[in-house]
C-alpha positions as CSV (number, residue, x, y, z in Angstrom):
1,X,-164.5,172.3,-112.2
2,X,-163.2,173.5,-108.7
3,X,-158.8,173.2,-109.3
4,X,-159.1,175.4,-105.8
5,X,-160.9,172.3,-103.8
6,X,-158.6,169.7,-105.5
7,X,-155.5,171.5,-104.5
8,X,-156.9,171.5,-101.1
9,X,-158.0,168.0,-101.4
10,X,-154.1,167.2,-102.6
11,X,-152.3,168.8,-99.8
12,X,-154.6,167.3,-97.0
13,X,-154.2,164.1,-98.3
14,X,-150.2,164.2,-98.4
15,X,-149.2,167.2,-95.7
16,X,-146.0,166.0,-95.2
17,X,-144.9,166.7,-98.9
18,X,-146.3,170.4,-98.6
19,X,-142.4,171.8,-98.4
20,X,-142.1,169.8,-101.6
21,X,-145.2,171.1,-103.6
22,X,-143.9,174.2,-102.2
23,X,-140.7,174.0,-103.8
24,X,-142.3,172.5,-107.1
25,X,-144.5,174.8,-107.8
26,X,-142.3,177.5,-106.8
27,X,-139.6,175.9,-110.1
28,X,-143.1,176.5,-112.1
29,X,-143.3,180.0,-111.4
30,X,-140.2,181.4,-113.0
31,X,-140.7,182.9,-116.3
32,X,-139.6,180.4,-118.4
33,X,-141.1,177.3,-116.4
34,X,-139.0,174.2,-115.7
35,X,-138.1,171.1,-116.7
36,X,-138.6,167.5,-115.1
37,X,-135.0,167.2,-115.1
38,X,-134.0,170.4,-112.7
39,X,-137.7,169.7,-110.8
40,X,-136.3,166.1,-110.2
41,X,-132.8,167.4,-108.7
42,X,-135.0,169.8,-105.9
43,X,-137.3,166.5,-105.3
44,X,-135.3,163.4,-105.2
45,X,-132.8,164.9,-102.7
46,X,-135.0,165.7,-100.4
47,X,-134.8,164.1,-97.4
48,X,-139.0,163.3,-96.8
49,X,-139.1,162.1,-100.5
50,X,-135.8,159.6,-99.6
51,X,-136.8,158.3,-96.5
52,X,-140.7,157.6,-98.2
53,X,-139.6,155.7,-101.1
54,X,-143.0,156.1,-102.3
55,X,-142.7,159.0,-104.4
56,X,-140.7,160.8,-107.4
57,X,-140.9,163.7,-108.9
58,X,-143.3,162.6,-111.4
59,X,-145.7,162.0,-108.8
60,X,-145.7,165.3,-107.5
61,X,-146.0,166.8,-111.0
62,X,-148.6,164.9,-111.6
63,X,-150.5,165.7,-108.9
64,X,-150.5,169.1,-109.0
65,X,-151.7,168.9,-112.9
66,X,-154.2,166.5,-112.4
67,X,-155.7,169.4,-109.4
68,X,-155.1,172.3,-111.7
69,X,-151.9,174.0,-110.5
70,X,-149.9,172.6,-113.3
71,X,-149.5,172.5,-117.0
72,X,-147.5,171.9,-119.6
73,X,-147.2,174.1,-122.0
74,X,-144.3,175.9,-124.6
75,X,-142.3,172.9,-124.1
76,X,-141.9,174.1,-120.1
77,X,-143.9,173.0,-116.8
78,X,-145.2,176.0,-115.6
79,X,-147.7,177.5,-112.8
80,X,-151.5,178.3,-113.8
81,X,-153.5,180.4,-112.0
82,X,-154.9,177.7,-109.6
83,X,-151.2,177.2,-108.9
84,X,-150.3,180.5,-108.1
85,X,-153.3,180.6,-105.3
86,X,-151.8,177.6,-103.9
87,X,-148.6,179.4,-103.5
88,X,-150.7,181.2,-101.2
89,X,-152.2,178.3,-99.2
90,X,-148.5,177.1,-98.3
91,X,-146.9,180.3,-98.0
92,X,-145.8,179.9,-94.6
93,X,-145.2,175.8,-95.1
94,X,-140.8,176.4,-94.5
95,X,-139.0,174.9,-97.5
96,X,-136.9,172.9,-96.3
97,X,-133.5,173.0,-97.4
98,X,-131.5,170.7,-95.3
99,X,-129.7,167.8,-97.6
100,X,-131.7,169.5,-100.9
101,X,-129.8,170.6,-104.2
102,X,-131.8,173.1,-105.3
């Protein structure tokens, strides 16, 4: 089980969504975790995610569960431990706030 290699793997493979894995996992990290509802306003209004068309929120979510850095747990989505190091590998990724409700 390596969650650090698959988050790697993630953000290699979709490097123009790293402001938004930012931003999501950044929602994860407050105490009480987030919701797909207020993770959905900071994603679907951002201006990479409207132009692709490819992707929602979910998609992001998703991802970052599937790779470790996500779980859901005490009815919340929230940050593990692999997420919190990927914090870290993004750190200076801006966020991009132009056109984003969040």
């Amino acid at each position: 089980d390596d969650p650090a290699g698959r988050i790697e793997r993630l953000f290699a493979k979709e490097p123009e969504f790293l402001p938004v894995y930012k931003r999501v996992l950044t929602l994860m990290d407050a105490p009480e975790g987030t919701t797909m509802g207020l993770m959905s306003v900071a994603v679907d209004t951002d201006p990479a995610v409207k132009e692709s068309r490819r992707f929602y929120v979910q998609h992001f979510v998703e991802s970052l569960e599937r790779a470790g850095a996500a779980a859901w747990t005490e009815g919340a989505w929230r940050i593990t431990e692999a997420g919190r190091a990927a914090v870290e590998m993004v750190a200076d990724v801006p966020t991009t706030t132009d056109g984003v409700s969040w």
